[in-house]
Biotite code that builds the C-alpha atoms (Angstrom):
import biotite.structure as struc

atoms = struc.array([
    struc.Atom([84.171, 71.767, 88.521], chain_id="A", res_id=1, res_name="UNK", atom_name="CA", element="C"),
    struc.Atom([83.907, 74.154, 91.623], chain_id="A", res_id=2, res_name="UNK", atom_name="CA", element="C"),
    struc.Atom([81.532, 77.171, 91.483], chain_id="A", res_id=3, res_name="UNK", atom_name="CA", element="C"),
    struc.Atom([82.819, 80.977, 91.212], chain_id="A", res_id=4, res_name="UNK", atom_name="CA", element="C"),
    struc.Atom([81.737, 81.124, 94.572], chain_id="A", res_id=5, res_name="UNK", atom_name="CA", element="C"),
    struc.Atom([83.537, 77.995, 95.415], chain_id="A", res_id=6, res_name="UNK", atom_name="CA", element="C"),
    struc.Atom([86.951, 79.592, 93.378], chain_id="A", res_id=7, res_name="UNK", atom_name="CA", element="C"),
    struc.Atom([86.672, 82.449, 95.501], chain_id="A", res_id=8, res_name="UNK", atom_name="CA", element="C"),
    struc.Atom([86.290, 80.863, 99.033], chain_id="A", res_id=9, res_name="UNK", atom_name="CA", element="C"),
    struc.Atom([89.647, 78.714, 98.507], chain_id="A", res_id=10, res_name="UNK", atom_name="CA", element="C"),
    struc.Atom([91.394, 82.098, 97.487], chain_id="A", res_id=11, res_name="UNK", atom_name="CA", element="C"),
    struc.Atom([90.413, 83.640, 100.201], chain_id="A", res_id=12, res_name="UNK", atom_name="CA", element="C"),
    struc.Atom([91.191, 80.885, 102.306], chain_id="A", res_id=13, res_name="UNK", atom_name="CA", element="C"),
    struc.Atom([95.067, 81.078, 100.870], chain_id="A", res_id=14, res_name="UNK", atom_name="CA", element="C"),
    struc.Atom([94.751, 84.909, 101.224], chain_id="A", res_id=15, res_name="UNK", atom_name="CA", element="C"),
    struc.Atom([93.714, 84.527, 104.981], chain_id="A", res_id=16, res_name="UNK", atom_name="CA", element="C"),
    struc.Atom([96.928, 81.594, 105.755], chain_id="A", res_id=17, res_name="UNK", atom_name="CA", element="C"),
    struc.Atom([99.640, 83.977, 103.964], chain_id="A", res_id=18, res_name="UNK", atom_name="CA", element="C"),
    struc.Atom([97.935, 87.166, 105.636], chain_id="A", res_id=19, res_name="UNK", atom_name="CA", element="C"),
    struc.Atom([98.320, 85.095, 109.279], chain_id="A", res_id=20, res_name="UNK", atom_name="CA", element="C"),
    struc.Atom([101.586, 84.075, 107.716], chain_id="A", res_id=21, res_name="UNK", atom_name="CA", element="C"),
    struc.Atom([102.875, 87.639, 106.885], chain_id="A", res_id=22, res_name="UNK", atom_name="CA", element="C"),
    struc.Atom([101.397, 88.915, 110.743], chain_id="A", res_id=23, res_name="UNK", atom_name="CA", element="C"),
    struc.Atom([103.916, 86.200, 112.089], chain_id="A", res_id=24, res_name="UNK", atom_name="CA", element="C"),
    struc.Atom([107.054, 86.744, 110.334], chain_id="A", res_id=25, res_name="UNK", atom_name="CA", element="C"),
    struc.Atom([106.469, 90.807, 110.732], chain_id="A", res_id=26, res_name="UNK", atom_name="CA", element="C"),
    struc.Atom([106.557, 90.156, 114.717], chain_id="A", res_id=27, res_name="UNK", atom_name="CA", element="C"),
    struc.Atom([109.630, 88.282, 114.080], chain_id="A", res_id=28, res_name="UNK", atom_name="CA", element="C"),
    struc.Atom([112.113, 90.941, 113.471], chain_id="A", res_id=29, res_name="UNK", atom_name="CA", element="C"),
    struc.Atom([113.994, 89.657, 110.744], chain_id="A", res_id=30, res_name="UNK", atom_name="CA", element="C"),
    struc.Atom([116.422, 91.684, 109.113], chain_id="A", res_id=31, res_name="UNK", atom_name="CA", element="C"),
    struc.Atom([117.027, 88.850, 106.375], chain_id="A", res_id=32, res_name="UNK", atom_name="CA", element="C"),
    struc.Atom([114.824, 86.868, 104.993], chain_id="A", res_id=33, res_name="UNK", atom_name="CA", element="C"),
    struc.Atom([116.758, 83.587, 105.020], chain_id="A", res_id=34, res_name="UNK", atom_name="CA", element="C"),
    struc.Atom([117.462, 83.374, 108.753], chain_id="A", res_id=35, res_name="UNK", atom_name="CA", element="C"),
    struc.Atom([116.215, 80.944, 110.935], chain_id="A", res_id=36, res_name="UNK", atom_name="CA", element="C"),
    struc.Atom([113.934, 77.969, 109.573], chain_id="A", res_id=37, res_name="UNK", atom_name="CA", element="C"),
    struc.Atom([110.892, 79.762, 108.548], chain_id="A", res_id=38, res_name="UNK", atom_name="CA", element="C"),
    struc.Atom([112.969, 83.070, 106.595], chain_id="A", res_id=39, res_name="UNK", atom_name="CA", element="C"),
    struc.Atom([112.568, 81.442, 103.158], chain_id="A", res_id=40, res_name="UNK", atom_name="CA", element="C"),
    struc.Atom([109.209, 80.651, 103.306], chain_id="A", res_id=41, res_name="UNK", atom_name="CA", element="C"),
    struc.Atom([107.902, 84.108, 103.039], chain_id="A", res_id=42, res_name="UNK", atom_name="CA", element="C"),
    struc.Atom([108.118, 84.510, 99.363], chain_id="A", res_id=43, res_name="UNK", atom_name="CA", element="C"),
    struc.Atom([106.269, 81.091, 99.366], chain_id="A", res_id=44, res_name="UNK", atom_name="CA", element="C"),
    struc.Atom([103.340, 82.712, 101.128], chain_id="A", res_id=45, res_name="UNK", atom_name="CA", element="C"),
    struc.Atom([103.377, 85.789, 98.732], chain_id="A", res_id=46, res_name="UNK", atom_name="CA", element="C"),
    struc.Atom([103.460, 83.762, 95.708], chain_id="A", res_id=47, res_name="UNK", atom_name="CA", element="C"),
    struc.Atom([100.297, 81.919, 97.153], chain_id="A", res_id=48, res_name="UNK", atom_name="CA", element="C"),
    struc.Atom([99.049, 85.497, 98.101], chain_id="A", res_id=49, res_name="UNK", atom_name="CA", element="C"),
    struc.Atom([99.575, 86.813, 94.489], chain_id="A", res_id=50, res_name="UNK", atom_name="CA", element="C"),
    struc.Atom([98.372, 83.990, 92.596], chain_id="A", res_id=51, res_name="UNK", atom_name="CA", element="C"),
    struc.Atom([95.025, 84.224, 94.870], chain_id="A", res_id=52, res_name="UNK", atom_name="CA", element="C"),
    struc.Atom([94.152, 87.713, 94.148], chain_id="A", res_id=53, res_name="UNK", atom_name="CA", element="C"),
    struc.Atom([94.742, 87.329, 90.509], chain_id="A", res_id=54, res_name="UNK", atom_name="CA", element="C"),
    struc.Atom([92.209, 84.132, 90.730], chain_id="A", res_id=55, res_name="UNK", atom_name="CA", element="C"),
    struc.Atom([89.440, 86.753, 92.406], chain_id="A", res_id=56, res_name="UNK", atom_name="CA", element="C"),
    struc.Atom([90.194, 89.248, 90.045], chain_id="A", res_id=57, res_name="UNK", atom_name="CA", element="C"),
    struc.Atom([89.340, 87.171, 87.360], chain_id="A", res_id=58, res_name="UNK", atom_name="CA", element="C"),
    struc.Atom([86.520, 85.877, 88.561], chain_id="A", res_id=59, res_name="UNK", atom_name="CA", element="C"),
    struc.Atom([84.791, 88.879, 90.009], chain_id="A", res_id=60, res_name="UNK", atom_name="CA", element="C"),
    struc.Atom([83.069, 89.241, 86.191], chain_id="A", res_id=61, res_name="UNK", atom_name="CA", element="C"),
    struc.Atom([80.895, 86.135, 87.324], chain_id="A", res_id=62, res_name="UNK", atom_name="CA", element="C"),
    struc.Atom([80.040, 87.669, 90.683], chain_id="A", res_id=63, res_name="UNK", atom_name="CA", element="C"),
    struc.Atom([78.342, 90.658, 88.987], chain_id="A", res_id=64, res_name="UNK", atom_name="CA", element="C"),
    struc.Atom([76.478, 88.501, 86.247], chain_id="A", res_id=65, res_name="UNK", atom_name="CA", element="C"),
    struc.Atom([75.207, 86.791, 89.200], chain_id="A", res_id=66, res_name="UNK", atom_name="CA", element="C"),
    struc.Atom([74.561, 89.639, 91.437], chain_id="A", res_id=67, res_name="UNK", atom_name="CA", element="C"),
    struc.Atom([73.418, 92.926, 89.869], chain_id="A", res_id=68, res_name="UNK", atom_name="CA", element="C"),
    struc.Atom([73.421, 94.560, 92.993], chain_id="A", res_id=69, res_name="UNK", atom_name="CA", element="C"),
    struc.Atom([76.787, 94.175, 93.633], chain_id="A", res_id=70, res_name="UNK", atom_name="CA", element="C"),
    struc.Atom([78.552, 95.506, 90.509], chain_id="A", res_id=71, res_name="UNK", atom_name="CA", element="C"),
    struc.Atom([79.473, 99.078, 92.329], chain_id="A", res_id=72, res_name="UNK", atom_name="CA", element="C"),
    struc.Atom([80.980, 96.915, 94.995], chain_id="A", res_id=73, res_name="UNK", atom_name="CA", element="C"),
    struc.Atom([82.742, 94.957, 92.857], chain_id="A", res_id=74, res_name="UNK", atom_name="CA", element="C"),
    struc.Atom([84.271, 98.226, 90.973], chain_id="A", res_id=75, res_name="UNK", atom_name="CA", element="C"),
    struc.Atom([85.914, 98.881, 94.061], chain_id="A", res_id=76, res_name="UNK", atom_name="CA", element="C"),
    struc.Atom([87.349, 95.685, 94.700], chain_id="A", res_id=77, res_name="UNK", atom_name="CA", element="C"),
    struc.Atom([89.112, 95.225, 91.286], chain_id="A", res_id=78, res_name="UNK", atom_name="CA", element="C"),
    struc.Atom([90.596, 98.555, 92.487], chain_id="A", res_id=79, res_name="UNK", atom_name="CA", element="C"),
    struc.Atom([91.551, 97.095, 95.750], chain_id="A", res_id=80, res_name="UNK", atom_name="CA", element="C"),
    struc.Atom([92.744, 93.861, 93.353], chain_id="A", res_id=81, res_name="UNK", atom_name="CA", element="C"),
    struc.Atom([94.985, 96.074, 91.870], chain_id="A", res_id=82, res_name="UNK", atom_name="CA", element="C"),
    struc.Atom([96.735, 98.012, 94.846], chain_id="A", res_id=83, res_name="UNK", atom_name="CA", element="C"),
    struc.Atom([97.327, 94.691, 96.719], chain_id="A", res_id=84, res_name="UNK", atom_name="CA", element="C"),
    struc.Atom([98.471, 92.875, 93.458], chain_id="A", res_id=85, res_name="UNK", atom_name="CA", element="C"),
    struc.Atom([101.044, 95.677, 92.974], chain_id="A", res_id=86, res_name="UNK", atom_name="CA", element="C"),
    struc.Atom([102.164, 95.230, 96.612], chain_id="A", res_id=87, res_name="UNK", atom_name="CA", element="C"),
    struc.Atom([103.057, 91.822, 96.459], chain_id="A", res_id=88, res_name="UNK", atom_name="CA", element="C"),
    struc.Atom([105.191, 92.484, 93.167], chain_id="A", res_id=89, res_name="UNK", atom_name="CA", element="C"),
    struc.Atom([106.898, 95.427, 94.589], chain_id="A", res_id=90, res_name="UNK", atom_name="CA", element="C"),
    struc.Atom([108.031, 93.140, 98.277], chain_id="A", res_id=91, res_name="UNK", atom_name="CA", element="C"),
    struc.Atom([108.624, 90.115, 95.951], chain_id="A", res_id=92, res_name="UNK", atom_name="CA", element="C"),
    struc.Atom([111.095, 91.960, 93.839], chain_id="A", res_id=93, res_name="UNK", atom_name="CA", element="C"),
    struc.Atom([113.078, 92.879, 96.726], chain_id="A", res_id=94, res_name="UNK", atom_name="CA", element="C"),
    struc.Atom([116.327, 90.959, 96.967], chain_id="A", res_id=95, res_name="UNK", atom_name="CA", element="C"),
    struc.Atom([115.777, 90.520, 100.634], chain_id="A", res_id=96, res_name="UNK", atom_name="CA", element="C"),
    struc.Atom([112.031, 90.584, 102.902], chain_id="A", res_id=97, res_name="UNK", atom_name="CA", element="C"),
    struc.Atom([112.806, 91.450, 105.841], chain_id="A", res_id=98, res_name="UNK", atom_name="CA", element="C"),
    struc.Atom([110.224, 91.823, 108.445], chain_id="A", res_id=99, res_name="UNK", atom_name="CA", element="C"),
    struc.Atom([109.786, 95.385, 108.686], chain_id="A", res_id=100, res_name="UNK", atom_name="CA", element="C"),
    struc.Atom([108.479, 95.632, 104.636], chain_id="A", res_id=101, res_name="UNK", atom_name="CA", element="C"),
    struc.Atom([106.075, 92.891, 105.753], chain_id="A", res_id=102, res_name="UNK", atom_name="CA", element="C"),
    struc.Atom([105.409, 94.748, 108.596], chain_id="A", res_id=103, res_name="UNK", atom_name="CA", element="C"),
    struc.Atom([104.452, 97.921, 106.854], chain_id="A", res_id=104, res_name="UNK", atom_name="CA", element="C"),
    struc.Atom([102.733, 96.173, 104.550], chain_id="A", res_id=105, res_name="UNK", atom_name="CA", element="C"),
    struc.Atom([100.196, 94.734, 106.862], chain_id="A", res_id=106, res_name="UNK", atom_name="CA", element="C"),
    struc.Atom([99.549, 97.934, 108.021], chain_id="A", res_id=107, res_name="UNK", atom_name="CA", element="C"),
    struc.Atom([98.612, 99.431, 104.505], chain_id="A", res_id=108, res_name="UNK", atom_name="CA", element="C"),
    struc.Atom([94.822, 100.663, 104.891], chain_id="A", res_id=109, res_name="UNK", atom_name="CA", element="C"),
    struc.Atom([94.943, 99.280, 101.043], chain_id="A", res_id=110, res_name="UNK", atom_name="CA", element="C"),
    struc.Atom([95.573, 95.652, 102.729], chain_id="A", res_id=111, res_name="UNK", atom_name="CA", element="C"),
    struc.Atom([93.469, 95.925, 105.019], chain_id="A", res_id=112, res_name="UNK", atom_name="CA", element="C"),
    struc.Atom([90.540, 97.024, 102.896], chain_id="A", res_id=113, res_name="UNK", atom_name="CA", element="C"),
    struc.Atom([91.049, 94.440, 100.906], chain_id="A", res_id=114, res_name="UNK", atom_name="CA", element="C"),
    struc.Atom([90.679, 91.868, 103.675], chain_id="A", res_id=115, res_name="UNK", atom_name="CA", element="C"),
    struc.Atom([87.650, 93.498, 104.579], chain_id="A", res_id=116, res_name="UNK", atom_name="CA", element="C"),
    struc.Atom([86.232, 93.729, 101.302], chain_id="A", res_id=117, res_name="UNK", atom_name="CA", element="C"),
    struc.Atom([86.834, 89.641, 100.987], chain_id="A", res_id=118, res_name="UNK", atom_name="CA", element="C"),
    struc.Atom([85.149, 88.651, 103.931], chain_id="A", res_id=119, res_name="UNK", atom_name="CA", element="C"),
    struc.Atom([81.802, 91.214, 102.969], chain_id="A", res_id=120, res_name="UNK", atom_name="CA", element="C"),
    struc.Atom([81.802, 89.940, 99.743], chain_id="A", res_id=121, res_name="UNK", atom_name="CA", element="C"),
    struc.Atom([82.301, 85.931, 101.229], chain_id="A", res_id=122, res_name="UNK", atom_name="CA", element="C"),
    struc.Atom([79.335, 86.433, 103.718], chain_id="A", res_id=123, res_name="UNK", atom_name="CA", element="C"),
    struc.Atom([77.053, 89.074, 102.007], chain_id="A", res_id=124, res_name="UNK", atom_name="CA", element="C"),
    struc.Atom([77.291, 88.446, 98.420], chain_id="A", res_id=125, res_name="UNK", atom_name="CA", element="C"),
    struc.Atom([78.535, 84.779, 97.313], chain_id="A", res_id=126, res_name="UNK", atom_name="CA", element="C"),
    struc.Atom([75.873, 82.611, 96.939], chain_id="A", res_id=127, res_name="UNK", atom_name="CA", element="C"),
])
């Protein structure tokens, strides 16, 4: 059985591959999502996304057990959990991604903080 910590590095591992996935297919210029041999594979990568930052959100209750000094932080990560969480619904409801929504979404501030906020919380506060 892998630690929270451990639960929480592998998300944010899949966070950072469909992140570097979504930066890709944004410079792409796609107007539909199906063209060319990679088109489809963007809801794959949101999915992955999605299910990711549901797995943190869940198990940011251990982090402050753990880590006292942290619980403030964490209060404005499950707000950050949220934003990004309703992101990914709202492009994977679209009939069609093209690569200016994933474009604009990677240059949400709410995206970005969220990034940010992972890779504190990986180095600074998992143990």
């Amino acid at each position: 059985m892998m630690s929270a910590s451990g639960d929480i590095r592998e998300n944010i591992e899949a966070i950072e591959e469909a992140y570097e996935f979504m930066l890709a297919y944004a410079a792409q210029g796609r107007a539909e999502e199906g063209a060319g041999a990679d088109g489809a594979q963007i809801r794959t990568f949101l999915l992955r996304f999605s299910a990711a930052v549901d797995s943190i959100a869940e198990a940011l209750e251990k982090i402050t057990r753990s880590n006292a000094e942290a619980i403030d932080f964490v209060k404005g990560l499950r707000i950050e959990s949220a934003t990004i969480a309703s992101v990914l619904k709202i492009m994977l409801e679209r009939e069609n991604i093209s690569s200016e929504v994933v474009d604009n979404a990677n240059g949400l501030i709410s995206v970005r903080a969220y990034l940010t906020s992972l890779f504190f919380m990986d180095k600074a506060i998992l143990r």
